[in-house]
N, C-alpha and C positions, 0 to 999 in steps of 0.2 A: 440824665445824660447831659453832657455838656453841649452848646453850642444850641438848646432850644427850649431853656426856661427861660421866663417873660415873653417868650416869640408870641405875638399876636398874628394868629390864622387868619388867614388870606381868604384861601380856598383851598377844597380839596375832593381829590377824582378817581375813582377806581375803574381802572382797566382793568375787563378780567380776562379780555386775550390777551395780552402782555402781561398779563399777572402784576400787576403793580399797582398800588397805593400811595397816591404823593397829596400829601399836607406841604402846601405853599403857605411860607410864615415871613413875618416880617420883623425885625428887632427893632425899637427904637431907645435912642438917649436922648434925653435932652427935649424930647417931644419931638425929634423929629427920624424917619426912619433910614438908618444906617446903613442894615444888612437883611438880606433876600435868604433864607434857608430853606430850602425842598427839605423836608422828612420822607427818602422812600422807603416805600418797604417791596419788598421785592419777591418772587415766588407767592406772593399774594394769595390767601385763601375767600378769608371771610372778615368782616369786622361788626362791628355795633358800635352807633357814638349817641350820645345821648345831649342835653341841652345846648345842642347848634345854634349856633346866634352869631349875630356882627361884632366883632373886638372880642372873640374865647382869645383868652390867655391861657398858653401850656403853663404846667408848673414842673412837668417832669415826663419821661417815657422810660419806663423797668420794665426790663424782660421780667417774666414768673412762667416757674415750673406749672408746666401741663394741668398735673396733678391735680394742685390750689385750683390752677384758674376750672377746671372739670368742675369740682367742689362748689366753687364758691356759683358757678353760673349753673347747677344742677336744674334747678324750676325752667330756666329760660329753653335747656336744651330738652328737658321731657316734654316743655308743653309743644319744641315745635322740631319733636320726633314726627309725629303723620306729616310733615311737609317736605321732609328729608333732609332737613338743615341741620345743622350744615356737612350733615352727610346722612346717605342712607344706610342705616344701621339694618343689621344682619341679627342682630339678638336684642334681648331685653336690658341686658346691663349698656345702657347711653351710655353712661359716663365714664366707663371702663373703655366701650368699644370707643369712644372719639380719642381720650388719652392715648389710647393703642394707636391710633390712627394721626393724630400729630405725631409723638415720637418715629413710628414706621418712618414717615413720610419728610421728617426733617423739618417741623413746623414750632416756630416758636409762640409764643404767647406776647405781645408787647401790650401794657398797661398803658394808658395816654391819661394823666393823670391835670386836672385845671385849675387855676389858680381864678378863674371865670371861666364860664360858658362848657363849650364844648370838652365830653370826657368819654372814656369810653376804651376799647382794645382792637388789636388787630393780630390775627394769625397769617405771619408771613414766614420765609424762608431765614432772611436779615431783612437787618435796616439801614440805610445808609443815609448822612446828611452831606447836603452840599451846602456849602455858604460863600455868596457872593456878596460884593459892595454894591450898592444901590446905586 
């Protein structure tokens, strides 16, 4: 998506009484930083981010079908079916019943994909960015 590859992350906070998810990024030219962009994500469910570190460079954020993302994250959601994450499942088919349960529910899939550091996904409603001047 445009407006948040090179963004080097700031910080970032999940509110789960507001449902929200916001990646504070920073742009820079020139070596020095330009522009302020929040990535929210809003309707907020669950996420996973993986090598968190100082200076993650995004390289991109793509939505992906439910489906894929069920598939490809199958090991992560059987092992942590007894914990009820990220929902408590009613039958034996995880991967059926949470697909069923993003589309029900109006939940997209967003890929956080890094050119450094931090990567990973988030299940929210939408995403919105905001971009400010420094």
């Amino acid at each position: 998506m445009s407006q948040v590859h090179d963004n080097v992350i700031v910080s970032y906070q999940a509110d789960f009484e507001s449902e929200q998810l916001i990646l504070k990024t920073k742009y820079y030219y020139d070596g020095a930083a330009c522009e302020n962009t929040d990535i929210i994500f809003k309707g907020y469910f669950t996420h996973i981010f993986s090598n968190e570190q100082k200076g993650s460079i995004i390289f991109g954020i793509e939505e992906r079908m439910s489906t894929y993302f069920c598939e490809r994250e199958r090991e992560l959601i059987e092992k942590n079916r007894k914990h009820c994450w990220p929902i408590n499942y009613q039958t034996p088919d995880t991967k059926g019943e949470l697909n069923k349960f993003i589309q029900d529910n109006g939940y997209k899939v967003f890929d956080i994909s890094s050119s450094y550091g931090l990567c990973g996904w988030v299940l929210a409603k939408r995403m919105e960015i905001v971009v400010s001047e420094v």
